[in-house]
C-alpha positions in Angstrom: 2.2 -26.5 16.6 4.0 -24.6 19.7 6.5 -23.6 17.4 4.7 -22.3 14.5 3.1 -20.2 17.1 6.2 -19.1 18.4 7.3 -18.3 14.7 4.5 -16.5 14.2 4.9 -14.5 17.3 8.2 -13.6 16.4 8.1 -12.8 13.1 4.5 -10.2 14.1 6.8 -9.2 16.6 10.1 -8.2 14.0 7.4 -6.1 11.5 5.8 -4.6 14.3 8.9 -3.0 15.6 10.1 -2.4 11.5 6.9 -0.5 11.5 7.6 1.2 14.6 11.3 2.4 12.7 9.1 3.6 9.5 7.5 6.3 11.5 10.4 7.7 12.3 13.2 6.4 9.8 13.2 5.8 5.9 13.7 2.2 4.9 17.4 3.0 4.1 18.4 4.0 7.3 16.9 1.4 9.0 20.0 -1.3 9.9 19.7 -5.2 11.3 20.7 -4.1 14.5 18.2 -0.8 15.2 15.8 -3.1 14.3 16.7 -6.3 16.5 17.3 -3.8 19.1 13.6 -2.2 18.4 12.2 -5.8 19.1 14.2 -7.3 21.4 15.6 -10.1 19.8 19.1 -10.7 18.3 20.3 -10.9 15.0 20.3 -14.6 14.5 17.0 -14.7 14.7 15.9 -11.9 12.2 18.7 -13.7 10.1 16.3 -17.3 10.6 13.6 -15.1 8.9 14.8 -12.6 6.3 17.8 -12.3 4.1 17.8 -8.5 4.9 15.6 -5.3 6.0 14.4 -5.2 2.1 13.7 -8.9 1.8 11.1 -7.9 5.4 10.0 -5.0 3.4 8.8 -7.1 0.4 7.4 -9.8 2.7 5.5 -7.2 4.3 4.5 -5.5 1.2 3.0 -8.7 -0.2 1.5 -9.3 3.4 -0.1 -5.4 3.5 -1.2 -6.0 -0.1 -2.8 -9.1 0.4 -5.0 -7.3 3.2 -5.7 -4.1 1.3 -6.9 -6.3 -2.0 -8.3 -3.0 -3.8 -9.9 -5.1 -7.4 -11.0 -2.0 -8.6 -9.1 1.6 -8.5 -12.4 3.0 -6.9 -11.6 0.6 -4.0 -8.9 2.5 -2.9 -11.5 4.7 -1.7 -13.0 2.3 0.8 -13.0 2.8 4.4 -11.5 -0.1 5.4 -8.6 0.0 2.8 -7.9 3.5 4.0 -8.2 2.5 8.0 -5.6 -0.4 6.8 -3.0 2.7 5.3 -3.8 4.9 8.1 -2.8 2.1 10.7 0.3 1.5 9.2 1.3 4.8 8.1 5.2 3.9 8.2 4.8 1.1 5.7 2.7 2.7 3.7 4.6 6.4 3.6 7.5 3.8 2.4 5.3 1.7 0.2 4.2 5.3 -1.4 8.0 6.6 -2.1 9.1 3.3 -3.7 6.0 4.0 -6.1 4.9 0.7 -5.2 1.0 1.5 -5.3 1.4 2.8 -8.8 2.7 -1.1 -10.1 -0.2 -2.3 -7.9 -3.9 0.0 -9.2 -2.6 -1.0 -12.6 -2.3 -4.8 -11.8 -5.3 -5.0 -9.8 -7.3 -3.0 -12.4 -6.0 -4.7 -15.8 -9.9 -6.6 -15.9 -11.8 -3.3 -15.3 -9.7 -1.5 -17.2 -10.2 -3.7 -20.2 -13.8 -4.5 -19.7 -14.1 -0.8 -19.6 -12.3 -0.1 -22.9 -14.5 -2.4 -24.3 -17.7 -1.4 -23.2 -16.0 2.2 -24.3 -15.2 0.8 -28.1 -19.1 0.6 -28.5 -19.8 4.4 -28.2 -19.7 6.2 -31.2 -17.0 8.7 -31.5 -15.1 6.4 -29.0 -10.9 8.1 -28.6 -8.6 4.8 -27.4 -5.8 7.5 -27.0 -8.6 9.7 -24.9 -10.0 6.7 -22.8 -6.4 5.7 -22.1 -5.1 8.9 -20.7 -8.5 9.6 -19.2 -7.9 6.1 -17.2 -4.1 6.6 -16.1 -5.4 10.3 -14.9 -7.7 8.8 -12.4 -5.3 6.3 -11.3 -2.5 8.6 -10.7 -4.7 11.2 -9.6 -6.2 8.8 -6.4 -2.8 7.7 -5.9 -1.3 11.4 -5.8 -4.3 11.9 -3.2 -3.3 9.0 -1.3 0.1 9.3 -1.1 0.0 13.5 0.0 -2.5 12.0 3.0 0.4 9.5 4.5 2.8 12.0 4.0 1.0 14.6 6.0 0.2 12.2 8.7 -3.1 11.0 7.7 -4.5 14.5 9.3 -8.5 13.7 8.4 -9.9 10.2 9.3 -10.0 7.3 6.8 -13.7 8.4 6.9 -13.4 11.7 6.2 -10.4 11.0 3.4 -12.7 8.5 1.9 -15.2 10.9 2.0 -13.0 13.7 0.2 -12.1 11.2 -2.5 -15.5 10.1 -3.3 -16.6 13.5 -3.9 -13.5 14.2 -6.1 -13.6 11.0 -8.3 -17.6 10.9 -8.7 -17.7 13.1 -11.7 -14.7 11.1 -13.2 
């Protein structure tokens, strides 16, 4: 038990200081050794843990998306999944320029999007080609939003972003 502790201290410890490089660094020029030398460990031990600085990135990824579990695209809009991107700016400004967020909306909406289209289908004069676009212009749109936010440094509050989205995507 003592050293699944001490595994998991470690390992917070090596994405804490990765996130530490994001806010000043991109993911590519982020190296083994910066990083070790950011936590404080050697390279041995990041080596026990991840192949590389990508294979981290993807752990944390699944880790971040795990936590920020947005089912629906309006979800994106919630406090709390905004606090989550405004905490970790760094991952998240990396997340956003890999287009990582896109792959994720579209797999986390697939249900509503199809119980959507289908509830759509039953209204006369009903466009698939309209509903479609109509859909992927609200997705890209909040994910346009979010990604400007990081890359400005998350200047207005998760509140106040969340806010500012609502607004925009209530008449959508």
């Amino acid at each position: 038990m003592a050293s699944d502790r001490r595994i998991l201290y470690t390992k917070q410890f090596i994405k804490e200081a990765f996130l530490a490089l994001l806010e000043e660094h991109s993911i590519d020029d982020i190296t083994v050794k910066a990083l070790c030398e950011e936590a404080d460990i050697n390279r041995a031990t990041f080596y026990r843990h991840y192949t590389d600085i990508y294979n981290l990135f993807e752990q944390l990824e699944k880790e971040m998306c795990a936590e920020t579990s947005a089912t629906m695209v309006k979800d994106i809009i919630d406090v709390r999944v905004l606090t989550n991107v405004y905490q970790n700016q760094g991952f998240y400004r990396a997340f956003l320029q890999a287009n990582l967020l896109m792959s994720l909306i579209k797999e986390r909406n697939q249900y509503h999007y199809e119980a959507q289209l289908a509830q759509a289908k039953e209204q006369e004069g009903f466009d698939a080609v309209k509903f479609k676009y109509s859909f992927d212009f609200f997705v890209y749109g909040v994910q346009g939003l979010v990604k400007d936010w990081v890359e400005q440094g998350c200047q207005e509050t998760p509140e106040e972003f969340a806010e500012i989205l609502s607004d925009i995507t209530r008449h959508l």
